[in-house]
SELODREN-460336 format. One record per residue (C-alpha): residue in one letter; x negated, y negated, z. Coordinates in steps of 0.1 Angstrom, whole numbers, plus 2048, in hexadecimal, padded with zeros to 3 digits. Layout:
% residues N
type; xx; yy; zz
A; X; Y; Z
...
***
This chain:
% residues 190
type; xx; yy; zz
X; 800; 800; 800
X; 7F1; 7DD; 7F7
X; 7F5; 7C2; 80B
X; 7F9; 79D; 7FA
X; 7EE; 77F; 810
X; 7F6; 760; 805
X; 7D7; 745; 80C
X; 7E3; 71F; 818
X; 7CE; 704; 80E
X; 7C3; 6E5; 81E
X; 7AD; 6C5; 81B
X; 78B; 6CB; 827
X; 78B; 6A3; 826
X; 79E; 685; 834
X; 7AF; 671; 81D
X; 79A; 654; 827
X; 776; 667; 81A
X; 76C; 66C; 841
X; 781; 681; 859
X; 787; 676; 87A
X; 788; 68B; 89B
X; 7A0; 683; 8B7
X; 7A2; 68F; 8D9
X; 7C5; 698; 8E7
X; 7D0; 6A3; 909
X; 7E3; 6BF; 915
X; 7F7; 6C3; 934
X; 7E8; 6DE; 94E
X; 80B; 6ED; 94F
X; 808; 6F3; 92C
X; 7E5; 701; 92D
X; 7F0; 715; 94B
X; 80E; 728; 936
X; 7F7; 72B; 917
X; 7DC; 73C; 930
X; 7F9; 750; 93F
X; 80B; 75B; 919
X; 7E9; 768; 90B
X; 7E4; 74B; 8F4
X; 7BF; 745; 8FF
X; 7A8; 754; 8DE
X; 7C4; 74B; 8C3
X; 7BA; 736; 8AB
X; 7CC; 710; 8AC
X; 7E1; 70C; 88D
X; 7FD; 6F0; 896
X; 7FD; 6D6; 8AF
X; 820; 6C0; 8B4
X; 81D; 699; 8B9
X; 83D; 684; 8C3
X; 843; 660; 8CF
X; 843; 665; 8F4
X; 822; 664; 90E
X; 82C; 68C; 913
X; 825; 692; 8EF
X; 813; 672; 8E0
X; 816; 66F; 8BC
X; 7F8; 678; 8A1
X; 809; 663; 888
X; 805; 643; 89E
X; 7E1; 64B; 8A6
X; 7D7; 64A; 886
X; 7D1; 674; 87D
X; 7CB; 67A; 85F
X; 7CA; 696; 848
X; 7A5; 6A8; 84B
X; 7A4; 69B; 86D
X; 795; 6AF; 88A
X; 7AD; 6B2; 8AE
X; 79C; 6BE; 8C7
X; 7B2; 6C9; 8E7
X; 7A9; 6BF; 909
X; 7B1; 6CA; 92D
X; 7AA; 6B0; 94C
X; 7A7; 6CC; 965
X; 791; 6CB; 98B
X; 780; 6AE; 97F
X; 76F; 6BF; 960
X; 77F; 6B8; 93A
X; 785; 6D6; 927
X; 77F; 6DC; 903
X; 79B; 6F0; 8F9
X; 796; 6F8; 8D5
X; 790; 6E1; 8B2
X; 7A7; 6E1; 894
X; 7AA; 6D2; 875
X; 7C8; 6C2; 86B
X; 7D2; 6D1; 843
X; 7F6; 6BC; 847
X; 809; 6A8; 85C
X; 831; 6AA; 857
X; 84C; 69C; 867
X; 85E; 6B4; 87E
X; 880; 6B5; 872
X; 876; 6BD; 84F
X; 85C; 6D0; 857
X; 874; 6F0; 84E
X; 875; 6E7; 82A
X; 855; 6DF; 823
X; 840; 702; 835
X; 83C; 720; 829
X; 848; 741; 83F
X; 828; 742; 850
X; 827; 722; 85E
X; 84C; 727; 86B
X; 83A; 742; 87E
X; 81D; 729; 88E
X; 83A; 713; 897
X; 84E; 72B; 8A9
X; 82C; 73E; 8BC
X; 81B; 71D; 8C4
X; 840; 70F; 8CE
X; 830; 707; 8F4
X; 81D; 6EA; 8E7
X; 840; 6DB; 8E1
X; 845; 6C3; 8FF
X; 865; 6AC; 8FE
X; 86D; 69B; 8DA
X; 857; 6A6; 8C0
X; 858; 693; 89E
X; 83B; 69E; 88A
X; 828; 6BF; 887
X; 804; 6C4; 882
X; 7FB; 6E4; 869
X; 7D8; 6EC; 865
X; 7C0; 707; 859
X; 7B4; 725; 877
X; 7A3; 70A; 889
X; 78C; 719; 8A9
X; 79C; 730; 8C6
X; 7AB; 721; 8E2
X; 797; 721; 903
X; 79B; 718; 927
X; 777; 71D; 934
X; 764; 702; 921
X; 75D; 6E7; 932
X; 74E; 6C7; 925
X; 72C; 6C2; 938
X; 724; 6A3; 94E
X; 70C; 694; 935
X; 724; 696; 916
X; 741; 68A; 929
X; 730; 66E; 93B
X; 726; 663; 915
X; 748; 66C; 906
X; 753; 64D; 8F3
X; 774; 644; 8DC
X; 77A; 628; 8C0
X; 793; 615; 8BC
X; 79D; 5F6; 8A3
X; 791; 5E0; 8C9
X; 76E; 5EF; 8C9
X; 761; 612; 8DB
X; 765; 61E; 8FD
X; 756; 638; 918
X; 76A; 649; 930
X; 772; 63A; 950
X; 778; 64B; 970
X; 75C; 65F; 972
X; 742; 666; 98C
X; 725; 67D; 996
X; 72D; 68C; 96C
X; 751; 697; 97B
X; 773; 68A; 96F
X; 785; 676; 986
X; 7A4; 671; 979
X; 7B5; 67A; 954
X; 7C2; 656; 947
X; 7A5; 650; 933
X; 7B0; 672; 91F
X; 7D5; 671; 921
X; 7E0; 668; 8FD
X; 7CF; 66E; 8DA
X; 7AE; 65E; 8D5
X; 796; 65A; 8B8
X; 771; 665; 8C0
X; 755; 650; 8B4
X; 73D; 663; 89D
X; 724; 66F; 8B4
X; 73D; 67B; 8D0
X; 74D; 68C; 8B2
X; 732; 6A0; 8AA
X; 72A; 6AA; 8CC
X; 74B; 6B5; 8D4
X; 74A; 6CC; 8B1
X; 72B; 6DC; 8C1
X; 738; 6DE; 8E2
X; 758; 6F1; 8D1
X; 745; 706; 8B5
X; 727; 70F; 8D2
***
């Protein structure tokens, strides 16, 4: 018996020449059921953006297709890299039925915990890395973590002795300047 897979394609580059990678942060109650469902080693596929603090929107942030998300945890004063992905499309959610294929109908429904409150737009990407809860970002990297923004760049606050204080300088989607970028890429693909 033959098997037929079908092969999606996506951008390997933004739209804009030069992809972007953003940092966005996930609840520990969400961490805590992935951890708990057997989720930990799956590949990230879809990530779900809407207009609420809860589940802040990639559209508004500026992601892009051929953009790089890379999930983080705020947990006992470390940050966690979670996992990288690479976004292939960005849809809107409620006619994100129409325009996917079977398989992503499947991603939706699997990764459906992400979901949190109103979702409007749906994040599709190629088998980006595996989800993971045990690696944390070390003192030095996050002490010289830094994000851009249209006002200029920006380290992380709230930190102390290399630990993280508190979360706010996480809590939302953020664009990483080049260097942190590239750090966090190795940090993920190490």
């Amino acid at each position: 018996m033959t098997t037929v897979t079908r092969v999606l394609s996506y951008p390997r580059t933004s739209v804009r020449g030069m992809a972007n990678a953003y940092t966005t942060l996930w609840t520990n109650d969400v961490c805590r059921y992935l951890g708990r469902q057997g989720y930990e080693g799956e590949r990230l596929v879809i990530l779900f953006g809407g207009p609420f603090q809860s589940q802040p929107s990639f559209i508004r942030a500026g992601v892009k297709e051929g953009d790089h998300i890379y999930p983080v945890r705020a947990h006992r004063k470390q940050l966690w890299a979670l996992g990288r992905m690479e976004v292939g499309r960005v849809l809107p959610y409620e006619t994100f039925g129409e325009r996917t294929a079977t398989e992503d109908w499947v991603r939706i429904v699997r990764w459906d915990a992400l979901k949190a409150g109103v979702t409007t737009e749906v994040l599709l990407g190629p088998p980006g890395s595996p989800l993971r809860f045990d690696r944390a970002v070390p003192p030095g990297l996050l002490t010289e973590l830094t994000f851009r923004s249209r006002r200029g760049e920006r380290r992380l606050k709230h930190i102390v002795d290399g630990e993280l204080t508190r979360s706010h300088g996480v809590q939302g989607i953020y664009r990483l300047a080049p260097a942190s970028a590239e750090a966090m890429a190795a940090l993920v693909a190490g």
